[in-house]
Phi, psi and omega in degrees: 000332183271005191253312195294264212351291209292329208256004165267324169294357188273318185287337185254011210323128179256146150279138187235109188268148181291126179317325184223173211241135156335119169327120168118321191249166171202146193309144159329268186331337171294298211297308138351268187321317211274358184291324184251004153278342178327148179261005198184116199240089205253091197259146181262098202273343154187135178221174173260339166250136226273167166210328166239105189335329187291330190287161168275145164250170169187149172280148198127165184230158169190147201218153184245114173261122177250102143232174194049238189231062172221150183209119177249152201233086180277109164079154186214020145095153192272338161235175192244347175315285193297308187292313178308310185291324174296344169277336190279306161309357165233026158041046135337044184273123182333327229258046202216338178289114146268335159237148153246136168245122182267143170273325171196206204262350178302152186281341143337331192242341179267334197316298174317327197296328192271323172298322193271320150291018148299304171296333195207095177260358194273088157214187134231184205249135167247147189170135203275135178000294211273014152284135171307162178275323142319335184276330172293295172343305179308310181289304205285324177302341154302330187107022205255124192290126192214133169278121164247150214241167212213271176259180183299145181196133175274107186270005161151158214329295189267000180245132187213163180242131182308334194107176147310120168211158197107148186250345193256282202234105162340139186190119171253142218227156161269138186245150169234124160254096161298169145278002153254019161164195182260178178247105174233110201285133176194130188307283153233011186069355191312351164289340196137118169298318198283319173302353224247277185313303201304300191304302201283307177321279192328318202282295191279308215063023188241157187281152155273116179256356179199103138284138231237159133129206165267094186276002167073035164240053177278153163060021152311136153304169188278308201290316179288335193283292170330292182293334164309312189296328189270305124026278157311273184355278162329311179278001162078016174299129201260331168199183216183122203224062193278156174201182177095223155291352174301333183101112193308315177297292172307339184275319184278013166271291161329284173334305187305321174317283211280346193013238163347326191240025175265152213201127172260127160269130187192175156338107124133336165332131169222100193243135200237151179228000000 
């Protein structure tokens, strides 16, 4: 009986997987799994500042907002070289973008936008009131549908635009609603970082549980950077992920604030909510 015992395990081999998993680790499939749950899935598609070595960096931003079954295109980046090829390395497909939302009219941030309809034109364009009318054009000639924003506007359930805000250079921001707070998305901030959130509180009346983007304070004093930081604080910000224009001296002040709830942000950043 001990001879058949053996020559059946040489034929049958069993693995024997462990009741509990080492303090610390957890199966790819947990991980997986809990991965595609997400309720908001946010990638940084080109910045200047880097985070995955494989990527390209440039100045300028773009960011891929994933919810539900929806893939929103915040901003597209100053070329479509670098933003198509960093999307083809995170295995990225254009034709898979149902919206783009523009923050404003610089070409850092618009640049990109003609490569991606060249590939996808069946979306639409969201891009605030105060774009030329040659630029629209431009846009609508792809075939592509394009909304123009104005006031605070909902762009589909969990998703809004602040609207135009600002006076010198017109700039509109993305709100994301979680269940754990809102989400705001900001091109280059240029109304104001701070001014930018207080408007996004007035518009929802709802907590910021995370701002994302570009906050426009490269070459800010120590003292205005203090008071930006103090700022957050107050409006009750739970963490903060600046790139972009933000400035190097501002990401380490944040950081020393926010330590733990500080998000170093770049190229290739995959932030899950």
């Amino acid at each position: 009986m001990r001879i058949f015992a053996f020559i059946i395990l040489l034929i049958f081999p069993i693995t024997l997987a462990p009741l509990s998993h080492p303090a610390g680790t957890i199966p790819a499939k947990e991980v997986k799994d809990d991965s595609a749950k997400a309720e908001v899935t946010m990638i940084t598609l080109y910045d200047n500042y880097l985070y995955d070595p494989d990527l390209k960096t440039g100045w300028g931003f773009s960011c891929l907002v994933k919810v539900k079954d929806k893939n929103i295109l915040f901003d597209t980046g100053a070329d479509d070289f670098t933003l198509l090829d960093n999307m083809k390395n995170l295995k990225i497909d254009p034709k898979d973008i149902n919206i783009i939302v523009l923050s404003h009219i610089h070409g850092d941030h618009t640049g990109g936008l003609w490569g991606i309809l060249e590939k996808n034109s069946n979306l639409t364009v969201y891009l605030p009131r105060s774009f030329p009318r040659d630029f629209k054009k431009k846009v609508q000639s792809y075939k592509a549908k394009v909304v123009e924003v104005d006031d605070p506007a909902v762009i589909f359930e969990s998703v809004s635009t602040t609207g135009e805000l600002g006076t010198w250079i017109k700039e509109q921001s993305l709100i994301v609603k979680t269940t754990k707070g809102l989400v705001v998305i900001t091109g280059c901030a240029h109304p104001g970082i701070v001014d930018i959130l207080r408007e996004v509180k007035k518009i929802t009346g709802e907590d910021i549980y995370l701002v994302l983007g570009g906050f426009h304070l490269s070459g800010s004093s120590d003292s205005e950077l203090k008071k930006i930081v103090k700022a957050f604080r107050e409006l009750e910000v739970k963490k903060v992920a600046p790139c972009h224009c933000s400035g190097d001296r501002t990401r380490r002040l944040f950081k020393d604030e926010y330590q733990k709830d500080f998000i170093s942000n770049g190229v290739g950043k995959v932030i899950e909510i």
